[in-house]
N, C-alpha and C positions, 0 to 999 in steps of 0.2 A: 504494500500500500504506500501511494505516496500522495503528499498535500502540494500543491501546484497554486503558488502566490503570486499574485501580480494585480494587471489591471485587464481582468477579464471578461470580454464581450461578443455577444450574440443575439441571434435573433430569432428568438424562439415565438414569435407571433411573425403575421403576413404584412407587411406596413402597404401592402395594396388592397388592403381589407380593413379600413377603416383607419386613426389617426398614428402616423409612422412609429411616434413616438414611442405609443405605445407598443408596439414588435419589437422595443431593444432591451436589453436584460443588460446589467453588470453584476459582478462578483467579485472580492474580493481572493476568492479560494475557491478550487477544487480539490475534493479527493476523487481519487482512482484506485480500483481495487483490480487486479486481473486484467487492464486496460479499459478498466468501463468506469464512468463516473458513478460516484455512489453517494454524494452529498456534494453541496456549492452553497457557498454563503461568506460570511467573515471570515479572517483566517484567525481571531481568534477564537471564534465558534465552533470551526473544525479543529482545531489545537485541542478545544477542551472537550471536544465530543472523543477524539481518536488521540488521547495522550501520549507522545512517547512516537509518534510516527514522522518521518523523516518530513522534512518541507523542501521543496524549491524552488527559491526564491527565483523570479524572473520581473529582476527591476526595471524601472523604465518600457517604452515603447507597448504593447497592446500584446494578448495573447486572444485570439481569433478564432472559430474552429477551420478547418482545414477544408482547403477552395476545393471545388466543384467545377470539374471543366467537363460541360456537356457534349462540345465539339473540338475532335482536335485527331488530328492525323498523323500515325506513329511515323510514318513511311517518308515525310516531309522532313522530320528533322531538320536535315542536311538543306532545305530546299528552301529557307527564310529569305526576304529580298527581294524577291521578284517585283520589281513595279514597274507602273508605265505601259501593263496590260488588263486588257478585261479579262474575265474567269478562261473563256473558253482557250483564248489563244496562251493565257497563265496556263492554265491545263496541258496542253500541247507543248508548250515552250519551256518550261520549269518543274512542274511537278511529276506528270506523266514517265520523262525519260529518267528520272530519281526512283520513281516507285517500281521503273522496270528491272533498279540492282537489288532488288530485294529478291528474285530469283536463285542468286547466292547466298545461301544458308548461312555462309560465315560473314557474311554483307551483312543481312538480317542481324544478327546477332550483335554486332558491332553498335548498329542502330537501336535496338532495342535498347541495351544497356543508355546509349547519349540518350535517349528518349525518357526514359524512367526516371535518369538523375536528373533530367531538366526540369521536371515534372516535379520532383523531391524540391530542387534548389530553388523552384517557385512556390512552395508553398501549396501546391496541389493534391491533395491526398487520395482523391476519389475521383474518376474522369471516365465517361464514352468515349473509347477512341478508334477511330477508322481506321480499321485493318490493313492487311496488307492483301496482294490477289494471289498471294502464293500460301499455299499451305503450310509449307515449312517454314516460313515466315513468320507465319502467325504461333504455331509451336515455338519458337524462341521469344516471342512477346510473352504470352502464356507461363512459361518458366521462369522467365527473369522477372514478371508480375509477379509471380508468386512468393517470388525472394523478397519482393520489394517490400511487401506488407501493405501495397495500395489498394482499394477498391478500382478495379478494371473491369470495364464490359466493354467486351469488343468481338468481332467475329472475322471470318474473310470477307473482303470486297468479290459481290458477284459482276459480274458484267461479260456480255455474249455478243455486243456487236461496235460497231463507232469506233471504241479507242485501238490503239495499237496493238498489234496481235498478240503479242507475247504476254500482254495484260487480258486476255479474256479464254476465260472456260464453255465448252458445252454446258447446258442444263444439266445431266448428265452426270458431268465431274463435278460440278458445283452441286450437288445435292451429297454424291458420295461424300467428298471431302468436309463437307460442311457437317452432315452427319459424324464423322468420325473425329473432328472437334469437339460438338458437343458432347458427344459421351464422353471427351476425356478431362475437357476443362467445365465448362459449365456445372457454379455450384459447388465449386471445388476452393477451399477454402472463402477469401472473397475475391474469388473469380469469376464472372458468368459470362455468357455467351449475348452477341446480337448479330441477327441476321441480317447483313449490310452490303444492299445492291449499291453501288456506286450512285446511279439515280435512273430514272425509266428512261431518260435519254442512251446512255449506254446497256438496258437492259429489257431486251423485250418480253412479250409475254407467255412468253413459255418458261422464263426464266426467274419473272415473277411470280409464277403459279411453284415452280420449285419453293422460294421465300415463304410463300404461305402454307408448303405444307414442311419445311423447318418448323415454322411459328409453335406448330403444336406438341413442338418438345416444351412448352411452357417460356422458352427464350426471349428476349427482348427484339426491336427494332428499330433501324435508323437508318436514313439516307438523306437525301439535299432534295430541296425544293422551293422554287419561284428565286432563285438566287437573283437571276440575270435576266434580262431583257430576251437577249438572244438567244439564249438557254429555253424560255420558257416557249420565246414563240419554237424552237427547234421540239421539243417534246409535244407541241397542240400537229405539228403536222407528223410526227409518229403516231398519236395516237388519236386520228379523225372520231373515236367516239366515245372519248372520254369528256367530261363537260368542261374539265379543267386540269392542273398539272394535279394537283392532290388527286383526283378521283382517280390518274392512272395507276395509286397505288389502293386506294379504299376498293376500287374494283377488285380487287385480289385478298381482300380482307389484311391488309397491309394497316390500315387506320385505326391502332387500339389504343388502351391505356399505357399499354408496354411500345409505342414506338414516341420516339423524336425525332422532327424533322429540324433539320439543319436551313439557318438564313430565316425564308419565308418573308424577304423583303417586298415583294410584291403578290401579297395578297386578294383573289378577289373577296366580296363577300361571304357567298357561297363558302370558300374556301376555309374560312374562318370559326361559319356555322358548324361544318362538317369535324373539322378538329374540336370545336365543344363540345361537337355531340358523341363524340367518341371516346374524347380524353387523353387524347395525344398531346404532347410538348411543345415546344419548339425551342430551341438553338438560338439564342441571338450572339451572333461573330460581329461586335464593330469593328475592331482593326480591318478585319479581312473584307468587310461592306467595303469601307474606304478605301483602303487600297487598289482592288479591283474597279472600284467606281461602281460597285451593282447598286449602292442607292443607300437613302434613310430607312432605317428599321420602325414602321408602323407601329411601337408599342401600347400607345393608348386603344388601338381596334382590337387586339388581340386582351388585351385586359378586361375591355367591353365585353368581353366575349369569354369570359371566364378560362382563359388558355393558358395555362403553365408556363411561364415564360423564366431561363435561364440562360449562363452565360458559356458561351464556346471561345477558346482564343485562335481554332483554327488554323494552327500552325499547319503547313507556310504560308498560306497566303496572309492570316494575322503575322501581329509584330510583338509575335515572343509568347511562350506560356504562363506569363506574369497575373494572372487576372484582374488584379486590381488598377491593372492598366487597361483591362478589358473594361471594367466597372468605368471607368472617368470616361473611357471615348464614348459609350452609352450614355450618359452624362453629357456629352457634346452633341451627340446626335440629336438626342431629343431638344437641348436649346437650341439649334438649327435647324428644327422641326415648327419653332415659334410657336403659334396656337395651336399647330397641329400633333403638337409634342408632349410630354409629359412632363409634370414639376418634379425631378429625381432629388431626394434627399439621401444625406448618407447611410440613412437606415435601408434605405430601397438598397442602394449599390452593396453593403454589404449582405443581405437579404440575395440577392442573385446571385453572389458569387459564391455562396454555401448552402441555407438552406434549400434554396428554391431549386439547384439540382437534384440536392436529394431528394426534394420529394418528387422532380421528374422522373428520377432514377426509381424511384422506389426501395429508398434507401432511408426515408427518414425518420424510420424506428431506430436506426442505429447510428447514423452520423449528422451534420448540420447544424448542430447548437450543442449546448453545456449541458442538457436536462440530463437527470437522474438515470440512467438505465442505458445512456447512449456511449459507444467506444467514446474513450479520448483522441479524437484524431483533432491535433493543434497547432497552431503554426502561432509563432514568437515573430512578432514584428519590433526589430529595435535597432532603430537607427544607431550608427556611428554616432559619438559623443563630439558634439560643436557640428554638425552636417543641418542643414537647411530645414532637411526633415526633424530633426533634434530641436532646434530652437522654436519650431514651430509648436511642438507636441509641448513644449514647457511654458505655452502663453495659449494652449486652446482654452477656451472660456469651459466647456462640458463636454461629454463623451461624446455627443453629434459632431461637435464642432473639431474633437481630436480626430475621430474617424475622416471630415472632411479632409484632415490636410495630410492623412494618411494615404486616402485616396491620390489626391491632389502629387503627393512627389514620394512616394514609396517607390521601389525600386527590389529586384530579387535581391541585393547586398543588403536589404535590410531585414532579408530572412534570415535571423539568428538563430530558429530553432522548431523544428517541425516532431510530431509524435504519430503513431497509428496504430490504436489498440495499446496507445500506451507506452508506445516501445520510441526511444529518440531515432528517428532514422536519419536528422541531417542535423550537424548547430551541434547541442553540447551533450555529453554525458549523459549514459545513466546519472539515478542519484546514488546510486552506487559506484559510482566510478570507474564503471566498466565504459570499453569505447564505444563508440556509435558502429553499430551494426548495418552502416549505408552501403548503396549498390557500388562501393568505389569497390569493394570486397568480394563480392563474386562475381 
């Protein structure tokens, strides 16, 4: 058991459900028993409830529970920077010929491991991430997740027709292989499975009907939709009778409570209703909006509309696995949305970038905030002492106002110290003084 002191905060209410304010919690202390919180309050409360039990102190800067990254592509790593194009020719140009070295198993592996620590050294502890189109691929993701201690759900990338050859499978092999994933990782420790067509543009429908009958091993789903202009009109002339880019997947029983769609920056109505009425997610990537140029993220329709809305950073085409920089350009999108945008407080921004995954994920009996019953997954935000973020954090007027200028110029070096299930994986020590058991080590 250990007592965990500082300045600890969460958002264990919805601040899109009434006054934000109300959605934010602090605490002096948590205890953690087996990696699971088992009381939060004072520290000297918990001193004198659990006598005798070790503390660690974590002075300065905010301790957070641990980001949620609901979009992000393992296979990209390598492939950050791309600008100065729109998705499809980014596709073509940058990412595409990246995710074709992942065919080399010891390429993959190389990747996986940069991918996992980037994910650790941002503060990320639970993420959807888009696979890779090779099987063996995804077996080295799979393994080295399971060292890692993260929550990962990820599956292979299906796709049958459009992209490069060496990226796409028969229906065929993509059912066997995807099959023989899930029986080996889904549910296996916190590892599970998602069934993840690239998108109906590269995926026709025979390929889709494979996806649907994966689904009923009980697994998750995710894929991209209405990202791009040109993307979307490209899918309404693949699929003359579908009413819209969503319905090419709802036709296939693709549109549940277990799928997240990725972007959905151009939504129709229609479109909207249909994800209410199912219970599906969405993905919001602003770095990766902007950069590509596909557009502002609609979040006030999608809120109107009762739609689970979380945050992806999209790597490559976002700028970096940071989330809290995903959180500020969301933040910018919406003031540059003007009336048509939403008032983001920093309740809201920290609210997407933790809970509001998990409960996309369906994770949020276990991760997302501090309550009683849920792992410790934490991340220690602490600025370098005299750094900009430092002097800031020592004149915020109250906890919104510190979270704002956390938001505002946080940075991954100000990730001092990440946990999951309790255990240190990046930053400092057990409080035992054993070392940090990070993926530098296997």
């Amino acid at each position: 058991m250990t007592i965990y002191a500082g300045t600890i905060v969460d958002t264990p209410g919805d601040p899109f459900d009434g006054d934000p304010a109300d959605a934010l919690a602090e605490a002096g202390a948590v205890c953690v028993r087996e990696g699971v919180i088992c009381a939060r309050g004072t520290l000297a409360a918990l001193c004198a409830e659990y006598p005798g039990e070790p503390v660690t102190q974590l002075p300065d800067g905010m301790l957070v529970p641990g980001f949620v990254d609901m979009h992000v592509h393992f296979p990209q790593i390598r492939a950050i920077g791309g600008l100065g194009m729109p998705l499809l020719d980014w596709l073509e140009r940058c990412a595409l010929p990246e995710e074709s070295k992942l065919a080399s198993r010891a390429y993959a592996r190389e990747v996986a491991g940069e991918f996992l620590c980037g994910l650790l050294a941002s503060g990320t502890t639970s993420a959807l991430v888009f696979g890779s189109h090779f099987a063996s691929a995804m077996e080295e993701l799979f393994a080295a997740a399971e060292r890692s201690g993260l929550n990962i759900t990820s599956g292979l990338v299906l796709s049958d027709r459009i992209l490069r050859p060496d990226l796409l499978q028969t229906p065929r092999t993509a059912l066997a292989d995807s099959t023989e994933l899930i029986g080996r990782w889904h549910g296996r420790g916190r590892l599970r499975y998602a069934v993840t067509p690239r998108f109906s543009l590269s995926a026709s429908n025979e390929m889709l009907d494979v996806c649907a009958q994966l689904l009923q091993a009980g697994v998750w789903f995710t894929s991209h939709v209405n990202e791009n202009v040109a993307e979307v009109a490209a899918v309404a002339g693949l699929f003359p009778g579908a009413r819209h880019y969503l319905d090419t997947y709802r036709q296939h029983g693709l549109v549940t409570r277990r799928s997240v769609f990725a972007h959905n920056v151009h939504p129709s109505d229609a479109e909207l209703a249909m994800l209410a009425e199912h219970g599906a997610s969405v993905a919001h990537c602003p770095t990766s909006n902007c950069a590509l140029g596909s557009g502002l993220f609609p979040l006030p329709r999608h809120v109107e509309h009762g739609i689970g809305v979380a945050l992806g950073s999209d790597v490559g085409a976002g700028a970096g696995l940071f989330l809290p920089k995903e959180a500020l350009q969301a933040y910018f999108i919406q003031q540059m949305l003007g009336a048509d945008g939403m008032n983001l407080t920093p309740v809201h921004l920290l609210y997407l970038a933790t809970r509001a995954g998990a409960r996309a994920l369906g994770l949020d009996d276990r991760v997302g905030d501090f309550s009683v019953g849920k792992d410790f997954d934490a991340v220690w935000l602490r600025p370098a002492a005299g750094s900009t973020l430092a002097v800031n954090l020592k004149h915020a007027r109250d906890t919104t106002d510190a979270l704002a200028r956390i938001f505002s110029l946080a940075t991954p070096a100000d990730v001092a110290g990440v946990w999951t299930q309790g255990v240190a994986r990046h930053g400092p020590a057990h409080a035992d003084g054993t070392p940090d058991p990070g993926l530098a080590r296997t």
